[in-house]
DSSP file (Angstrom, degrees, kcal/mol; ACC not computed):
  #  RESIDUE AA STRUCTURE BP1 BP2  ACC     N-H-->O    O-->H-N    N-H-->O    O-->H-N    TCO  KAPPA ALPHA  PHI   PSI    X-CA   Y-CA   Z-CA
    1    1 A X              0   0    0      0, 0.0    26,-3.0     0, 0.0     2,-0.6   0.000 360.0 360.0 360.0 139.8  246.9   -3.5   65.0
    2    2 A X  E     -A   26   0A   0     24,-0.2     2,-0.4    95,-0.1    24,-0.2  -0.775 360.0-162.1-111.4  96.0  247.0   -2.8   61.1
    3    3 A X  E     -A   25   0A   0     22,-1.3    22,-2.1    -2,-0.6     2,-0.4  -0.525  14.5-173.1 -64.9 111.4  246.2   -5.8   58.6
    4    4 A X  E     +A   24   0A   0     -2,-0.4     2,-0.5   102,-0.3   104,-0.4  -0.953  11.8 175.5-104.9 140.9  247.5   -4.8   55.2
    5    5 A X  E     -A   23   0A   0     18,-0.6    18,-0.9    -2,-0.4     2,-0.3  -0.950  11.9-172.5-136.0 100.2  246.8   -7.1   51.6
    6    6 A X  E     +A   22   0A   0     -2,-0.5     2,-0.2    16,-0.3    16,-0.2  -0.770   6.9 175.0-102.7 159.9  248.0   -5.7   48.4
    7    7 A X  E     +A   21   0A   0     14,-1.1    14,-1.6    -2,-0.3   103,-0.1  -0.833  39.5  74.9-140.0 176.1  247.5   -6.9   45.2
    8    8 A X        +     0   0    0      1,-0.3    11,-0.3    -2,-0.2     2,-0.1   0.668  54.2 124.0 103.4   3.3  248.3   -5.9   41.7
    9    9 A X        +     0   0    0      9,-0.1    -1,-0.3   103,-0.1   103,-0.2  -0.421  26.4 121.1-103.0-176.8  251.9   -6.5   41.0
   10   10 A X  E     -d  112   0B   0    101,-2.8   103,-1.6    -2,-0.1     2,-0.1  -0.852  63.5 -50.9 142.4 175.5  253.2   -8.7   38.0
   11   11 A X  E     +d  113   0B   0     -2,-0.2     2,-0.2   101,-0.2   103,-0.2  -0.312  53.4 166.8 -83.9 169.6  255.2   -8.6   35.0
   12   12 A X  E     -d  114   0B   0    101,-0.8   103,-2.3    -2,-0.1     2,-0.3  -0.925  37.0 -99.4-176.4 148.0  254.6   -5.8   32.5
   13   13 A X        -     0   0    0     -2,-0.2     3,-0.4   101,-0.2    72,-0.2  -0.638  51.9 -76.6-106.0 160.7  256.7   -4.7   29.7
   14   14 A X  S    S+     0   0    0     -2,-0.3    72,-0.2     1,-0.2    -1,-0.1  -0.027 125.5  14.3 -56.3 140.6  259.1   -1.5   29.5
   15   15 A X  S    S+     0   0    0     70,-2.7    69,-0.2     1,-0.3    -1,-0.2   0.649 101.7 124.3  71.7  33.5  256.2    1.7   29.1
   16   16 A X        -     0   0    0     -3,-0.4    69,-2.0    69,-0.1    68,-0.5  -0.073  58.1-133.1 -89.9-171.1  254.0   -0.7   30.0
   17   17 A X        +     0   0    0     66,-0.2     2,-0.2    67,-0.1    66,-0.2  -0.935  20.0 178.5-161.7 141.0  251.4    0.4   33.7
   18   18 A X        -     0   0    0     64,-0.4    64,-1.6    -2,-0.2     2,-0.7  -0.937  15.3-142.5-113.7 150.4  250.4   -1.3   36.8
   19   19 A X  E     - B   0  81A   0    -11,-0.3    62,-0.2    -2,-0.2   -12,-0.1  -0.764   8.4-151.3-149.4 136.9  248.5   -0.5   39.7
   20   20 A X  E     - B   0  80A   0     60,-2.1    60,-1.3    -2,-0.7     2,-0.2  -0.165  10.8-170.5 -60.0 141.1  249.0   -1.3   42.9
   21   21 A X  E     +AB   7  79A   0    -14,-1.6   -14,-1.1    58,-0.2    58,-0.2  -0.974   7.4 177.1-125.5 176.4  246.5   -1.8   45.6
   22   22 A X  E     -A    6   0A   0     56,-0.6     2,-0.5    -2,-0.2    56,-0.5  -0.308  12.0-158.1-168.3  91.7  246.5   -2.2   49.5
   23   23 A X  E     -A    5   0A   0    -18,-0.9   -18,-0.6    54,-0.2     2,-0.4  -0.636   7.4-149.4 -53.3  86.2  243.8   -2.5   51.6
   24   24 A X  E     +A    4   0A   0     52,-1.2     2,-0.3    -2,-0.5   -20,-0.2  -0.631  18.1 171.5 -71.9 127.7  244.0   -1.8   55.3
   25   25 A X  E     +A    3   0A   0    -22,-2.1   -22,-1.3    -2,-0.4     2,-0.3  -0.758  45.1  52.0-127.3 147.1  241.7   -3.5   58.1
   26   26 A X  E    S-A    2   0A   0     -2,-0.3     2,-1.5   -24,-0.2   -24,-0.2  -0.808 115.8  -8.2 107.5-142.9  242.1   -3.3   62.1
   27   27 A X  S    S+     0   0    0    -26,-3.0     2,-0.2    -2,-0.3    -1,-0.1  -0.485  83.9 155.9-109.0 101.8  242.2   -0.2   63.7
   28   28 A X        -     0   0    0     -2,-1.5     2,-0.3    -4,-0.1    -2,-0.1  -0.570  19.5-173.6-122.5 143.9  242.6    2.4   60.8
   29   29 A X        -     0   0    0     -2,-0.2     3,-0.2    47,-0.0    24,-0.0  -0.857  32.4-129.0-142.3 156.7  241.6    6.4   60.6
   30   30 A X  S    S+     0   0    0     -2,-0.3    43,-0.1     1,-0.2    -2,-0.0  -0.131 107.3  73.4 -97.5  34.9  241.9    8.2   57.6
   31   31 A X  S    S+     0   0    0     23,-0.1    22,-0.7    22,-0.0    -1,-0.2   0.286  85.7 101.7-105.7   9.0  244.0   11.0   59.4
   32   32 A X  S    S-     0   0    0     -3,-0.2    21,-0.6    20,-0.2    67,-0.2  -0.177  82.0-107.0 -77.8 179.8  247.3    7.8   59.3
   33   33 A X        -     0   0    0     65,-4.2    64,-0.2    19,-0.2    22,-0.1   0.722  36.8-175.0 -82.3-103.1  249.9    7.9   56.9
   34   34 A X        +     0   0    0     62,-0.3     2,-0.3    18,-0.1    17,-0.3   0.529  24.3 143.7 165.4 131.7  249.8    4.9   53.4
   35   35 A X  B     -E   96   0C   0     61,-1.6    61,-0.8    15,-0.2     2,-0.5  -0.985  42.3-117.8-151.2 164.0  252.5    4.9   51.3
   36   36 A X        -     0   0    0     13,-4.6    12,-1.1    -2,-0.3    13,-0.3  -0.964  18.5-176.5-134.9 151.7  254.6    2.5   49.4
   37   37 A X  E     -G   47   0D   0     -2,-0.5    57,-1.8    10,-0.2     2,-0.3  -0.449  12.1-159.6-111.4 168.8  258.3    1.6   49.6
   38   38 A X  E     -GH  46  93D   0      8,-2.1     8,-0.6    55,-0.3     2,-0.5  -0.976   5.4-157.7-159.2 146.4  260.0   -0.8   47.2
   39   39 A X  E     -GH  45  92D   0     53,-2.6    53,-2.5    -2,-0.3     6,-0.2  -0.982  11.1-165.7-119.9 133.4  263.2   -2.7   47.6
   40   40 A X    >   -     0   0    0      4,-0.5     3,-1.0    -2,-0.5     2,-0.2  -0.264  45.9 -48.8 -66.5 166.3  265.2   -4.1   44.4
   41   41 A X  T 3  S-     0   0    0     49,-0.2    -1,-0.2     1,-0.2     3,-0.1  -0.474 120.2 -18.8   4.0  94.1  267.9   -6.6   44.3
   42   42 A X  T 3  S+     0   0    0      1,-0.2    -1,-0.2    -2,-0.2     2,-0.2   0.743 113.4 116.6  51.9  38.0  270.7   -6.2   46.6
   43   43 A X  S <  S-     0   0    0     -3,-1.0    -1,-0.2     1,-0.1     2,-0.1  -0.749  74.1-108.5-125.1 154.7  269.4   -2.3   46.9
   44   44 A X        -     0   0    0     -2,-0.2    -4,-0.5     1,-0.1     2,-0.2  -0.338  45.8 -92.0 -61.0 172.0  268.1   -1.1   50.4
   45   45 A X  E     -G   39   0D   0     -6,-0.2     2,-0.4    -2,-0.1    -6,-0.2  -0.542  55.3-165.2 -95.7 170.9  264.3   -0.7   50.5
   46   46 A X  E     -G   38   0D   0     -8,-0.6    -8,-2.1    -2,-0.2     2,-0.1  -0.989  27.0 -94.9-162.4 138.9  263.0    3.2   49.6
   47   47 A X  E     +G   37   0D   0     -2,-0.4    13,-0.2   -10,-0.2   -10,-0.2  -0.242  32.8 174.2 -52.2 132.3  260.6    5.2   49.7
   48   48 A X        -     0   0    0    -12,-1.1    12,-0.2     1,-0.3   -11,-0.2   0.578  69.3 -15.7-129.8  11.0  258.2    5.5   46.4
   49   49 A X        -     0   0    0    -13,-0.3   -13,-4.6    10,-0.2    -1,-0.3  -0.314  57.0-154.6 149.6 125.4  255.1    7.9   47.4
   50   50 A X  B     -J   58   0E   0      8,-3.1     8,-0.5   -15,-0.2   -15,-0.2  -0.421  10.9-179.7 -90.3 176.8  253.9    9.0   50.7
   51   51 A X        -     0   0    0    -17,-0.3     2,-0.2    -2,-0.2     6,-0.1  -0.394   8.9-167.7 173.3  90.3  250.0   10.2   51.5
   52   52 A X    >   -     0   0    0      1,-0.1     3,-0.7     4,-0.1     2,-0.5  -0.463  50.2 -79.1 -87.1 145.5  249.5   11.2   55.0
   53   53 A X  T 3  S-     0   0    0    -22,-0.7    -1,-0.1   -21,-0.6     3,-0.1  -0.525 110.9 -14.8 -59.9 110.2  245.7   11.5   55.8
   54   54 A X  T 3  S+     0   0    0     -2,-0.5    -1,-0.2     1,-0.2   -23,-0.1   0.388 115.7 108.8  51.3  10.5  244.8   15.1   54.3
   55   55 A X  S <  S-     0   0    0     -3,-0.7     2,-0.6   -22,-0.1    -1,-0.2   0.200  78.6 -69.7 -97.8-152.4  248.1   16.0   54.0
   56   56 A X        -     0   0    0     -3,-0.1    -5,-0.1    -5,-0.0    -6,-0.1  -0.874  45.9-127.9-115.1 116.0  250.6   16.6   50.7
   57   57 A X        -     0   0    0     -2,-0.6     2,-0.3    12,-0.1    -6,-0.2   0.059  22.3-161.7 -68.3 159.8  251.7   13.7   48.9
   58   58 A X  B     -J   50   0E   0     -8,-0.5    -8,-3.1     3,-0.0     2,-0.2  -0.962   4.1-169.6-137.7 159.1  255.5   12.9   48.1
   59   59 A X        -     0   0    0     -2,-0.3   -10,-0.2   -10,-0.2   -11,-0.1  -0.890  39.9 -98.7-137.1 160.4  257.1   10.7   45.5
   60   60 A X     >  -     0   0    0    -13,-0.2     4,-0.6    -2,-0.2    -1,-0.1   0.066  36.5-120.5 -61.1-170.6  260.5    9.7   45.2
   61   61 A X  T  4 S+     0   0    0      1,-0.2     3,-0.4     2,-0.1    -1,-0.1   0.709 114.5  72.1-100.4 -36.8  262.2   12.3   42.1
   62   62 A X  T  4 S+     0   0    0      1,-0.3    -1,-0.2    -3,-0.1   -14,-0.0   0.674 111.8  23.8 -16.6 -38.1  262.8    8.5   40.4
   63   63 A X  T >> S+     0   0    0     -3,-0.1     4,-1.3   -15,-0.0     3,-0.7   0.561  83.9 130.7-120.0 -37.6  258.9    8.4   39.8
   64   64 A X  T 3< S+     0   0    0     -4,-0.6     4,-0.1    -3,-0.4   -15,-0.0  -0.241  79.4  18.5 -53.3 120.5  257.7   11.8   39.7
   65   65 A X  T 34 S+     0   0    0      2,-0.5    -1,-0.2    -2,-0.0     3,-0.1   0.665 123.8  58.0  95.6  38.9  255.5   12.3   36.6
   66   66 A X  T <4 S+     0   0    0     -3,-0.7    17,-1.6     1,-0.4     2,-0.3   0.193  97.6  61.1-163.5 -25.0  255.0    8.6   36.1
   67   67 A X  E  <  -C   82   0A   0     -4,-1.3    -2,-0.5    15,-0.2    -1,-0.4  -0.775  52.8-171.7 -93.9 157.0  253.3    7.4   39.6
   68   68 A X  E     -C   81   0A   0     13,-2.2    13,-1.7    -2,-0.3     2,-0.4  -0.967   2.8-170.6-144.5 130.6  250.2    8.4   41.3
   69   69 A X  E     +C   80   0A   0     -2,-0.4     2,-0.3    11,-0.2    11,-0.2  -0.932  16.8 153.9-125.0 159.8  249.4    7.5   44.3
   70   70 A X  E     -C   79   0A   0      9,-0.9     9,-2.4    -2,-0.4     2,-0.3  -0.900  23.3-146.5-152.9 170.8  245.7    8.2   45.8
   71   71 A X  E     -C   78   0A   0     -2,-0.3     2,-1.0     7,-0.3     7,-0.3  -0.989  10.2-135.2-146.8 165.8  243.6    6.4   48.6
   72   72 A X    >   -     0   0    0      5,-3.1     3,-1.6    -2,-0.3     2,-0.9  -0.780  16.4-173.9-132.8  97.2  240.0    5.7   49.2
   73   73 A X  T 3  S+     0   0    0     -2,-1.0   -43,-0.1     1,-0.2    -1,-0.1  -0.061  80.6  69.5 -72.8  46.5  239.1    6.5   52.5
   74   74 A X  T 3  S+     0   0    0     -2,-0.9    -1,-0.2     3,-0.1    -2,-0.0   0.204 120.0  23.2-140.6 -31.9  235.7    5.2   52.4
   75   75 A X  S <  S-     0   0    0     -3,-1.6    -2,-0.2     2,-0.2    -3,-0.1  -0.133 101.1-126.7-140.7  51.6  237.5    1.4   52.1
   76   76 A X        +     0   0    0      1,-0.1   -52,-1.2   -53,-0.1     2,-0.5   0.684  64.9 134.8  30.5  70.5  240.7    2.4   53.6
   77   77 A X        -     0   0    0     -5,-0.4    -5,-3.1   -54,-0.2     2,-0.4  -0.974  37.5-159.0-152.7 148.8  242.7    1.0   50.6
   78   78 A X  E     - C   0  71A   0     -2,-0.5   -56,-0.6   -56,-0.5    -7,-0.3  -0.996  10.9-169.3-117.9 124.7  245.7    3.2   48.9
   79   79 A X  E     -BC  21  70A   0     -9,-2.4    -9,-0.9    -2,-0.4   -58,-0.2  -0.626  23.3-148.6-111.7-167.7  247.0    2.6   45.5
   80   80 A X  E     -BC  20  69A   0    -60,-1.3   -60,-2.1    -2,-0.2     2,-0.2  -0.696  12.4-156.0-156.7 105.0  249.8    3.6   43.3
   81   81 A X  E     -BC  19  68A   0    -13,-1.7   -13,-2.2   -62,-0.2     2,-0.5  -0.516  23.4-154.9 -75.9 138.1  248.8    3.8   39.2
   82   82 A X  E     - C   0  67A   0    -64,-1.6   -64,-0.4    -2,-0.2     2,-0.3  -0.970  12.9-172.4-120.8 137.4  252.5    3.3   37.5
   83   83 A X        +     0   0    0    -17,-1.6   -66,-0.2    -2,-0.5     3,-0.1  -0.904  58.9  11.9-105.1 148.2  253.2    4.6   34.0
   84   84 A X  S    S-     0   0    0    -68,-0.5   -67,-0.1    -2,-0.3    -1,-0.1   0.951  84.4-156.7  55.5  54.1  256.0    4.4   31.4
   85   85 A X        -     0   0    0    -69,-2.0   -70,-2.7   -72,-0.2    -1,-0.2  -0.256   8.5-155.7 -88.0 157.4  257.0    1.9   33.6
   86   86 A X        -     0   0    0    -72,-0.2    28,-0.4    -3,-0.1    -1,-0.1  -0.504  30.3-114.6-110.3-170.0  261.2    1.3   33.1
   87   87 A X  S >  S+     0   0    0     -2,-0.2     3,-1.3     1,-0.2    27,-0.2   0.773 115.5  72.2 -79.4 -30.2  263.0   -2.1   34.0
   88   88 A X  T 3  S+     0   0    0      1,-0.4    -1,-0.2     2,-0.1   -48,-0.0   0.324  88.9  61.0 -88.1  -8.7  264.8    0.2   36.7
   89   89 A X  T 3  S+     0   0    0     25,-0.1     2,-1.2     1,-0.1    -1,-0.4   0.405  72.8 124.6-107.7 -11.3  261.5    0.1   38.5
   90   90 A X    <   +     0   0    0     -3,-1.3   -49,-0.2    24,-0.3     2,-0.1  -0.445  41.7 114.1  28.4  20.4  261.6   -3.7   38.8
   91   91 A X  S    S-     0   0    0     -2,-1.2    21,-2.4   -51,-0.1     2,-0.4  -0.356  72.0 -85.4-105.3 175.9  261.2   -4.4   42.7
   92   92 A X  E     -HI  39 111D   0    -53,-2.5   -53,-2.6    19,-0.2     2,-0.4  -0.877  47.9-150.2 -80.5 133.5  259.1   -5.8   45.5
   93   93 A X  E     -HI  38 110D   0     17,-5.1    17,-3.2    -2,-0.4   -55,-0.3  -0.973  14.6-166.2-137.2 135.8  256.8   -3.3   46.3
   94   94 A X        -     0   0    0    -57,-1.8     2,-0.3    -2,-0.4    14,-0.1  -0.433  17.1-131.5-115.2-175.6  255.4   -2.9   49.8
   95   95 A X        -     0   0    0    -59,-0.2    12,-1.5    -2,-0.2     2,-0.2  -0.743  18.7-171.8 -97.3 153.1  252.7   -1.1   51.7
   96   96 A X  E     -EF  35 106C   0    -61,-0.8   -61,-1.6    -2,-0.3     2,-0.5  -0.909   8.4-161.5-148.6 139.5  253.4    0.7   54.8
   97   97 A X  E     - F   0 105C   0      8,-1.5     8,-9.9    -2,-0.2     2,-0.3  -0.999  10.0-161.6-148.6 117.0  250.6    2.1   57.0
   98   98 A X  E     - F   0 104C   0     -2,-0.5   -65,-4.2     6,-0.2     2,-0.3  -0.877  11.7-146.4 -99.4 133.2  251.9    5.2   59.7
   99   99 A X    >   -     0   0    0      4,-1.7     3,-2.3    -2,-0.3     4,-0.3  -0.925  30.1-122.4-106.2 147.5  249.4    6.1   63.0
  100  100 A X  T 3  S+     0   0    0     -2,-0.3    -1,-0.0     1,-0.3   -68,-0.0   0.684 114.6  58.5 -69.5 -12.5  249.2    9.2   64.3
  101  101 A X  T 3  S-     0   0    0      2,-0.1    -1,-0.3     1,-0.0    -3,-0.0   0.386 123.8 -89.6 -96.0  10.4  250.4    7.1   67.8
  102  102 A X  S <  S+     0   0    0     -3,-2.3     2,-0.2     1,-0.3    -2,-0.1   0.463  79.9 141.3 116.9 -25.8  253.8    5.7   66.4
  103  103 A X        -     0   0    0     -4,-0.3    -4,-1.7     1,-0.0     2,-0.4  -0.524  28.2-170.4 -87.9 117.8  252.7    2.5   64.9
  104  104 A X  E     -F   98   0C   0     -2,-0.2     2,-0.3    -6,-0.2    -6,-0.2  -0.945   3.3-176.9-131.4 122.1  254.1    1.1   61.4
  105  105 A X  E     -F   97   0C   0     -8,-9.9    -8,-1.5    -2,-0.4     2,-0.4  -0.767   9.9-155.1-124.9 157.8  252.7   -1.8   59.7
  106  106 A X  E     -F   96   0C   0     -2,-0.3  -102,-0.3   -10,-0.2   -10,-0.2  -0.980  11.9-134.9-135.6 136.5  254.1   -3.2   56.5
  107  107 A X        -     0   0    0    -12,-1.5  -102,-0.2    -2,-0.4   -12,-0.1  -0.414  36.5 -90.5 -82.0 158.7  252.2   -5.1   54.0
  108  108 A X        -     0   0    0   -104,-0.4    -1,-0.1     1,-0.2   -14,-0.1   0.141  64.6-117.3 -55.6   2.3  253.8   -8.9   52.1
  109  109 A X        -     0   0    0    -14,-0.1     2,-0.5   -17,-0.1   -15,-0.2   0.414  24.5-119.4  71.8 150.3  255.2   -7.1   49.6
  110  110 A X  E     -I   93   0D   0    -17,-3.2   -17,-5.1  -103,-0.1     2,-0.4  -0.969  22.9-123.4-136.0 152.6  254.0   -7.5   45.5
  111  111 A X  E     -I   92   0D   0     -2,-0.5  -101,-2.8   -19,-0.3     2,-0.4  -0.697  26.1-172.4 -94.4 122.3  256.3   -8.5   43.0
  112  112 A X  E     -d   10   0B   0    -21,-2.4  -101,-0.2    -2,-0.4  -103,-0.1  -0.943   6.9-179.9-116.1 160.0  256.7   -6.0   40.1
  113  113 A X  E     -d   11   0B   0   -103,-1.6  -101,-0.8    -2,-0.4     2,-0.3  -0.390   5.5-172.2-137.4  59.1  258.9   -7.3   36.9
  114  114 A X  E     +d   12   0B   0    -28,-0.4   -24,-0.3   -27,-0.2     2,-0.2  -0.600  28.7 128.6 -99.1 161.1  259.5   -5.1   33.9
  115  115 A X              0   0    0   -103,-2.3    -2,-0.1    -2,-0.3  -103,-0.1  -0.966 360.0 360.0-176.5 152.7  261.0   -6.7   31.2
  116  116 A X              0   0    0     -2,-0.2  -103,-0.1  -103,-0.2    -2,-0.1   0.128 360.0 360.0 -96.5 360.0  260.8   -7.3   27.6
């Protein structure tokens, strides 16, 4: 089992930055996957940047040049730095933690807002 706790969401205003964190506990390798997904309004939820354990990050194209997402395997914890952040970026934003056995654990979601 994977406990995940993010923090870090909140309002911010348009070209404003946040950054996300999310801290995985239980039974955790740094060769698993962390990423975060985010769901809008009356949108399905989507992918917003993968990081597989030593592998090549991806972003959605939505984000690319304006997220970063990194981890610190030393305290198992993932983030995602947001820049030039738009209104259109405005979702719940989750954690998701992939294991090399199949296993997909989803974090309580943070609220991100921008707005003016």
């Amino acid at each position: 089992q994977v406990r995940l706790v993010e923090s870090g969401g909140g309002l911010v205003q348009p070209g404003g930055s946040l950054r996300l964190s999310c801290a995985a506990s239980g039974t955790v390798s740094n060769w698993d996957t962390m990423g975060w997904y985010r769901q809008a309004p009356g949108k399905e939820r989507e992918l917003v940047a993968s990081l597989p354990g030593g592998g090549v990050t991806s972003y959605a194209d939505s984000v690319k040049g304006r997220f970063t997402i990194s981890r610190d395997n030393t305290k198992s914890t993932v983030f995602l730095q947001m820049n030039s952040l738009k209104p259109e970026d405005t979702a719940i934003y989750y954690c998701k933690y992939n294991d090399l056995h199949g296993g997909n654990y989803w974090g309580q979601g943070t609220q991100v807002t921008v707005s003016s």
